[in-house]
C-alpha positions, 0 to 999 in steps of 0.5 A: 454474496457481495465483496466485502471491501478491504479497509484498514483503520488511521486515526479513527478513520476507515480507509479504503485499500486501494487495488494493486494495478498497473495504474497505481504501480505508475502512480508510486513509480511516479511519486518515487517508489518502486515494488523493489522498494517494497524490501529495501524502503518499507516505510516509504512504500507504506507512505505512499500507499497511504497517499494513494489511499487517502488521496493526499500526497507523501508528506500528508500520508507521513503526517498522518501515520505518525499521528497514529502511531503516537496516539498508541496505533501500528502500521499492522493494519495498513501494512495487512491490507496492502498485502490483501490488495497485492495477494488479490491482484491479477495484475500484481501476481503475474508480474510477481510469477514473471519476476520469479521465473527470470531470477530462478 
């Protein structure tokens, strides 16, 4: 049985979640966001991510989830599958259990 792809719906649009790796850790690191933003600046974390999934950059993916929340949408979805993407990453669990390990 196939994959069934991880999406999340804005404005009427299906969008792709995009994997959590080393790459796209760089790319929010690059666009100012780290995974220890994650608690601090939710929302930003969640525009860049949305950056990232569209293909847009930061001030577009805000453009655009405002947009959907306007029109009567929540961030449940996005937020949904961007914790989809963490929880199946190998790479991401790793860095989570190695992070645990130094602070325990």
């Amino acid at each position: 049985m196939a994959n069934k792809t991880n999406t999340f719906v804005l404005n009427g649009q299906t969008v792709s979640a995009v994997p959590f790796d080393f790459n796209l850790m760089c790319d929010l690191d690059e666009m100012g966001v780290s995974m220890d933003d994650l608690n601090k600046k939710p929302n930003s974390f969640v525009r860049l991510y949305v950056a990232m999934c569209l293909g847009v950059d930061k001030a577009e993916a805000g453009k655009q989830i405002q947009a959907h929340v306007i029109s009567g949408g929540t961030t449940e979805s996005i937020i949904n599958a961007m914790v989809k993407e963490m929880n199946d990453s190998d790479f991401f669990q790793a860095l989570t259990k190695r992070t645990e390990a130094k602070n325990q």
